[in-house]
Structures are given as structure tokens and as C-alpha cells.
N, C-alpha and C positions, 0 to 999 in steps of 0.2 A: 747409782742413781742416774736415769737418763732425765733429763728435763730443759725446757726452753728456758728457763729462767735463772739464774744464780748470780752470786756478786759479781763482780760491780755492776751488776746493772739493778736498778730499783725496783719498787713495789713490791704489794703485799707476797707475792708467791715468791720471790725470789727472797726475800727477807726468810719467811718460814720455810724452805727449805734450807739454807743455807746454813740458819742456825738450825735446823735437824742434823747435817751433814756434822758439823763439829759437834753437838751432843754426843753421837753416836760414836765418833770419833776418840770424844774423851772417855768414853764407857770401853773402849780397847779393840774396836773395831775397825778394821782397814775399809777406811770409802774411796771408791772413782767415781768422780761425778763427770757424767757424760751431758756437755752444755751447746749453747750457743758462743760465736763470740759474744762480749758484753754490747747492748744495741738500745736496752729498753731503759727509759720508756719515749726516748727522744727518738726512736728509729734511723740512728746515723750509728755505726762499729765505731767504737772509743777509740782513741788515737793509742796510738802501741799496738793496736790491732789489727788496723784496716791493712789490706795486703796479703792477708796472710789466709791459709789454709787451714790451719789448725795453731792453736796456741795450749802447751801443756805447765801445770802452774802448779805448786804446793803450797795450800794456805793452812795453816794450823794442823798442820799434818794429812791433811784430806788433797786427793790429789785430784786436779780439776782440770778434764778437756774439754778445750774450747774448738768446733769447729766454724766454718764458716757459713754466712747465712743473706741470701739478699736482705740486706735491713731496709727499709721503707719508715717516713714517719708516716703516709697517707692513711688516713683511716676507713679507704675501701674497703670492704669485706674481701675484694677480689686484689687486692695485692697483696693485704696480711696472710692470703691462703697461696700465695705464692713464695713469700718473705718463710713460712712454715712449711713447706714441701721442698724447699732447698734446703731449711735445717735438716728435717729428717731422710735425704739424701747421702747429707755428707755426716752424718752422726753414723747413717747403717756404715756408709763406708769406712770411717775411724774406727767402729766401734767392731766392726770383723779381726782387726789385729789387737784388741785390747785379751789381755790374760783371762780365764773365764772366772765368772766369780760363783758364790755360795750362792744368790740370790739375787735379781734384778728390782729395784724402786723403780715403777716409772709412772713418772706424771701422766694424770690423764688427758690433762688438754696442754694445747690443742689436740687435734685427735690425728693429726700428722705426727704428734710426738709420740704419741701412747703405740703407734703403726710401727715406729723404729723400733721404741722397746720392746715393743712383743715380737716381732721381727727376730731380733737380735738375742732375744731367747729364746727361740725355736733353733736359730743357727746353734747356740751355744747348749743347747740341752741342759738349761737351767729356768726352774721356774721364775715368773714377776709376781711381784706385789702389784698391785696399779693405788695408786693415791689421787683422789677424788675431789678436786677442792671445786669445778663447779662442771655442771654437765653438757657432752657436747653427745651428737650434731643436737640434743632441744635447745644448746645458747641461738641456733640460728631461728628456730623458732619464736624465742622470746623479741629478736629482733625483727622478724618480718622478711628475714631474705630466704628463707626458704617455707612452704607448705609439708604437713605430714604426710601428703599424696606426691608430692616430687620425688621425680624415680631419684635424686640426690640424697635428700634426705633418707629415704627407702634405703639405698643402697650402704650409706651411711651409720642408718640404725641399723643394720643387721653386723655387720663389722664388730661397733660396738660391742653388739651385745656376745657378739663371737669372743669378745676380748675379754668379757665379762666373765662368761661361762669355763673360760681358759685361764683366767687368775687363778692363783695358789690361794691369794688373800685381797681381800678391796678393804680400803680405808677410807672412809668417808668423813668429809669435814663437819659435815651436821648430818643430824637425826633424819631429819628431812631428807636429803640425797642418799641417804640408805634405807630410806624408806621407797623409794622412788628406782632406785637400783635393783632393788628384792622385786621389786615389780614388772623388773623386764629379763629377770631367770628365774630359773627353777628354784624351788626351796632350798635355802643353802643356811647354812650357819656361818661363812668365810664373811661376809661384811659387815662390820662391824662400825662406829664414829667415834672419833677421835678430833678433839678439838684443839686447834693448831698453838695455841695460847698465844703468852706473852713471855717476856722475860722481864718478872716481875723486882727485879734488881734497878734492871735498867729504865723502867717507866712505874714511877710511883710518886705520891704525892711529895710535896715539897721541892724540887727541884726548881734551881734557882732560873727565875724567865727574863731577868732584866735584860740584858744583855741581844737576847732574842726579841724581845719587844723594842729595845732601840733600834735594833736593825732595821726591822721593819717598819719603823714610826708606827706603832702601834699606842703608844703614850700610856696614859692612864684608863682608857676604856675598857670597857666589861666586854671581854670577847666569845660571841656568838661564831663555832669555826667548825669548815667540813677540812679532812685533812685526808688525802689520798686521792689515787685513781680516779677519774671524773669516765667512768665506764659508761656504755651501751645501757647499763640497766639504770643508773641516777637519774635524777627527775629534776636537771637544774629549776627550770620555772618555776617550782612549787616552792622551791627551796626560795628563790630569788623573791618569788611574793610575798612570801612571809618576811622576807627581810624588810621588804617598804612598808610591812604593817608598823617596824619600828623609825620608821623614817625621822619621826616628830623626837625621838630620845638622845641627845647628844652622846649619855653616859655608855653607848651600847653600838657595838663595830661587828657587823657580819665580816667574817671570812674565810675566804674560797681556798684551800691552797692543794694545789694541785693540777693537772693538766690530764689529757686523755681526748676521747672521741668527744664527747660535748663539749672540748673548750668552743668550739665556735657559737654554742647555742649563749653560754656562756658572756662571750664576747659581745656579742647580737645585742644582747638583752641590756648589758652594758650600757651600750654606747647609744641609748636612748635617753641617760641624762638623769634621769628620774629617782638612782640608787645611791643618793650620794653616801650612805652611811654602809657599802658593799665594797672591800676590798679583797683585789685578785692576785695573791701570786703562783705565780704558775707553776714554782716547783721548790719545794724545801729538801735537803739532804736528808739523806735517815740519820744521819749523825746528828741532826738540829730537831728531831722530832720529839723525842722527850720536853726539850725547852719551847718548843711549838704547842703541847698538849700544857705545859703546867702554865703558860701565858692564855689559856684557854679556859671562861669558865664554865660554858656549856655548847657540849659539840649537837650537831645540829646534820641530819640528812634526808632525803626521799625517793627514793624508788617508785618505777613505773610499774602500773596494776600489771602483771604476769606472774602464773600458776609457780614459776621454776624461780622469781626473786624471792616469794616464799621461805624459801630455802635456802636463802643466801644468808654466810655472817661473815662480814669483813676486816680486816686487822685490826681497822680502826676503830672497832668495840672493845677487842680487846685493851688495847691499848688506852684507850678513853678510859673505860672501868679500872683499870690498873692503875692509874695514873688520878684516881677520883674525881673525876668528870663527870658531874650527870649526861644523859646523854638521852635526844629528844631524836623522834624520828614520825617519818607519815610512811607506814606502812604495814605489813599484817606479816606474823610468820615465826619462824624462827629468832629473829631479833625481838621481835613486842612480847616474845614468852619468854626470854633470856628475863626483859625489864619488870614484868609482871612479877616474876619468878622471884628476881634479886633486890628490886626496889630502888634500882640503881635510873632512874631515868624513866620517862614517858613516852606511850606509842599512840597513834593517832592512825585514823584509815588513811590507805594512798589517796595520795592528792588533797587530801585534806588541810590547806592552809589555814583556815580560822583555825584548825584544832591544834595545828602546830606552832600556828603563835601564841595560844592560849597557853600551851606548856613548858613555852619559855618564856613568857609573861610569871608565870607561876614561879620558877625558878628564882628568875631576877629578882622578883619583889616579895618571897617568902624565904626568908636567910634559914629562917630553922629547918623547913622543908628542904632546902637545897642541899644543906649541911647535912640531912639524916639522908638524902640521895647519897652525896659521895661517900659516906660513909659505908652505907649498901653497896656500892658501883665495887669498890677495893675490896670490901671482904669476902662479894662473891668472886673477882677474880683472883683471887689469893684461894680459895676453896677449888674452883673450875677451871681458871685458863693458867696454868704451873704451866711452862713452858717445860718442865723437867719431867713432868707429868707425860704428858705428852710423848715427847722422849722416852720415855721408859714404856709407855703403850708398841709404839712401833718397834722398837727392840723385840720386846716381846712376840708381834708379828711375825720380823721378819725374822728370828733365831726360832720362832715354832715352824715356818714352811722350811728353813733348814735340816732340822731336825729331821722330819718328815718324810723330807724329799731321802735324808742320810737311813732313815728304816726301810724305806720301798728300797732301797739297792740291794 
């Protein structure tokens, strides 16, 4: 597996590979996972690490190198693509003396990553999988830092789509990005979706919160909470106004937890005074996140109108659903059909705050409705997001381009 991300360091991508790596692992599988040092999402190398060149580590039998990587916490576009072109520097160069394997995983983004892996499979005369959880260079698009006419981008997308044409196999996180993938190759049957899930053990209802709501003085309030990466594509404002619709309700506590590129916007909005019933913490463990979702009664989020958020479904569906949490959002796409679909929760257009305080209005003040939510939110993710599921899709994958590659010899 080559990839930017893996323990310890957090978030969603580093979470779902890492538990891919040991699924595969206990199915009787020898993994190398080719990483960064750990860095994310505070942008400093963890201590035990800083120093060093490379750090080599066996965690549950998976064996994980870590090379070195300028870390940055800056949320430049131009030093994160600096902070990503030294990973994929010292990865090609680690990963020229690693043993050759059956088959290469490589993350698609950043698209410095995806450059090493495919790199590093051409040296080694072994096919990649590439795994697809969101699309680059159109994330630069969705942001504004690049046009489809910039010879960047231009030069960018064609790369891509070289790397595309050159997979054994694509794995796509939603429908949507392999719908959008098939669209920029040839006819192919190799792309398939694969939904990253949960590990429906570890986040299900009932788990005891007390303990997590002391901590946080969270008290007795009915909590309104977004829980993750505060990314480029979230819509704090929409999120934040809806919160002061509830200004006037004592029984009812927004909150934020999490950090990323919009804590500032975040922050800003804050410290205008006006939000008294909005609280921020800036970062919970994943170890605390189970007790973070069951102290949660309705998770709450928004997304900015772009063609490619669409397409985006983030951990924390999963994990909200599994954990029976209705779950409220203002936006269009793949997540409002997941809700439509399971019954587990309300979508509303982007930007739409009347319509997303109206659905968590709905929530709080209809117990039986709420009640037939969670109970929807868990039985679809017990049906859909099987974390073992999952697991056994990419098995399957990556022991068919095995196979494959073992009959053309």
C-alpha cells in the first residue's frame, strides 16, 4: 500500500486504510504499507519521529514504512503541494529497496502520491490498484485555485488520466467518482465502488457517553454535532446559521469538533458573540469517537454548491448511521440518496438553512419520527457500510489483478 496517510496520524483516510491494511492482514495476507512519517492533521511529525529519514514499524503484523515528509500545519494550497512532493520523493526513494510485491494499493490523492505508486510500479514490474476516495487535480477545481484552461491543470489531467488507463484495477469510494472516472477513459469494466464502511462493532448504538460528555461539559443538552475534518469543501456559515436559529432553546448545544482548513472561518464567526448555544473543540481522538457519536443526538453538516461534492460520502455517515444517529445535512448527491434511500436522516439543498433547521426542528420535537430515523440510520449501515464487506471486495480485487497478471506470464 503506498499512501499519505496511516496511523497514528488521524482522519477519515487514514482511519479506512489502516483498518483495510489489518483486515487483509487477518485474511492471511503479507501488507507493506508505504507512508508518511505520522504528521496529520496537526501538520508537525509526532515526536519519536521528527529526525529521522525513515521509521520502519510492525503493527498487527502489517509492516509499515514511514518516510520522511516536510510537514506544514499552513493551509496554503502551495505548501500542502510542497509538504506532498517531498513525501513522494522519499517514498520513490525507500520504496526502490523494498522486496517486490504481488500487487501495489495506491492511494489516489494526493496526486503526488498516486505519481510514486505508479512510479514505483513501473520500476518494479508490478501492476497497482489505485483507490479513489476523492478526485484530484478537479479537488483544485472545486476550490478555485486552478481553471480547466490552466496549462496546470491541463497537464495534471492528462497524467491522471495516464494513471487511470494504466491501473489493473480502480476502486472507487461512491457511485458518483466511478461514474466520473469511466468518463475520463475508455470503456472499461476495471472500476468498480466500494464503500469504505464502518466497523460496526466498534460504533453502534448504546455506548456508554457519560464520561465523554463530562469531559467536555456538555451536561444534560440534546446535542446538535459535526464530528471530523473541517475540509475545503464544508460550508461552516450555513452550518453556524442554523445553529443561531436555535439560539432561543436552552435544551439544545451545537457542536463543532474537529479542525482543518476552515477552522479560521470557524473561529471568525465565533468570536462575533452572537453563538452562545455553539461549541468548538478542535480535535477529539478516534479512540473518543464512538463516545463522541453516542453523546450525539443528531449529527448535523453542509457542503458548498460544486459539481464533484456531489460525490463525496464522508466517515462520518458512516459512522453516525452505525451508531443510530439521524443525520441532517444541506446538500445534493450521493449522501441525500444514501438518506432518501435508508430513511436514516434529512437532506436539504446547499446552502439551505431554513430547510436545515426545519429538519432538525423535526427531529428534536418528533420522538417517534426520530426513533424510526435511527432505527433506519443502523439497519442500513449493518446492510451497506460492513466494514468486512468492504474488506472482502478489495481482496477480491486485488487477488483478481494477481491472478491475472500470474496467467499473462
Amino acid at each position: 500500500m503506498v499512501t499519505n496517510y496511516f496511523e497514528p496520524d488521524q482522519g477519515a483516510a487514514s482511519i479506512i486504510l489502516t483498518r483495510l491494511a489489518r483486515k487483509l492482514r487477518g485474511r492471511g495476507h503479507q501488507i507493506t504499507v508505504l507512508t508518511s512519517l505520522p504528521n496529520y492533521p496537526h501538520g508537525r511529525i509526532l515526536d519519536g519521529y521528527r529526525g529521522k529519514f525513515a521509521v520502519v514499524e510492525e503493527r498487527d503484523g502489517v509492516r509499515v514504512i514511514q518516510t520522511w515528509l516536510w510537514a506544514t500545519p499552513s493551509p496554503k494550497i502551495s505548501r500542502k503541494f510542497i509538504s506532498q512532493i517531498t513525501f513522494m520523493l522519499t517514498a520513490i526513494l525507500r520504496g526502490l529497496f523494498l522486496p517486490r510485491p504481488d500487487v501495489l494499493l495506491v492511494e489516489g490523492q494526493p496526486i503526488f502520491t498516486q505519481m510514486a505508486g505508479v512510479f514505483l510500479s513501473a520500476v518494479m514490474r508490478r501492476p497497482y490498484v489505485l483507490d479513489i476516495h476523492d478526485l484530484w487535480p478537479d479537488h483544485m477545481l472545486s476550490v478555485g485555485a486552478l481553471t480547466e484552461t490552466h496549462p496546470v491543470y491541463r497537464a495534471a489531467r492528462w497524467l491522471v488520466n495516464r494513471n487511470y488507463r494504466g491501473a489493473a484495477r480502480i476502486i472507487a469510494l461512491t457511485p458518483y467518482l466511478e461514474q466520473v472516472i469511466r468518463g475520463y477513459i475508455p470503456p472499461t469494466d476495471k472500476v468498480s465502488t466500494v464503500f469504505s464502511g464502518v466497523d460496526l462493532q466498534r460504533f453502534q448504538p448504546g455506548v456508554d457517553a457519560r464520561a465523554f460528555r463530562e469531559k467536555h461539559g456538555l451536561g444534560d443538552a440534546r446535542v446538535v454535532a459535526y464530528i471530523g475534518t473541517l475540509g475545503t469543501a464544508y460550508d461552516p456559515l450555513t452550518m453556524l446559521e442554523t445553529a443561531k436559529r436555535f439560539a432561543d432553546r436552552e435544551d439544545v448545544l451545537f457542536v463543532i469538533m474537529g479542525t482543518g482548513t476552515q477552522q479560521a472561518v470557524v473561529r471568525e464567526r465565533l468570536a462575533k458573540g452572537d453563538l452562545p448555544n455553539v461549541r468548538w473543540i478542535d480535535w477529539v481522538d478516534y479512540a473518543d469517537i464512538p463516545q463522541a457519536w453516542a453523546a450525539t443526538q443528531i449529527a448535523f453538516w453542509a457542503l458548498h454548491n460544486h459539481p464533484l461534492h456531489r460525490g463525496a460520502i464522508g466517515t462520518k455517515m458512516y459512522e453516525a448511521m452505525a451508531c443510530g444517529v439521524p443525520v441532517t445535512v444541506a446538500l445534493e448527491g450521493v449522501v441525500a440518496d444514501v438518506l432518501r434511500d435508508s430513511g436514516g436522516g434529512l437532506s436539504v439543498p446547499f446552502g439551505d438553512v431554513e430547510g436545515l433547521s426545519a429538519a432538525i426542528r423535526r427531529l428534536l420535537d418528533d420522538p417517534e419520527f426520530y426513533q424510526q430515523c435511527s432505527a433506519a440510520a443502523r439497519a442500513y449501515a449493518e446492510a451497506h457500510f460492513d466494514a468486512e464487506q468492504a474488506a472482502a471486495r478489495y481482496e477480491a480485487a486485488l487477488t483478481g489483478v494477481i491472478k491475472r497478471k500470474a496467467d499473462d506470464e
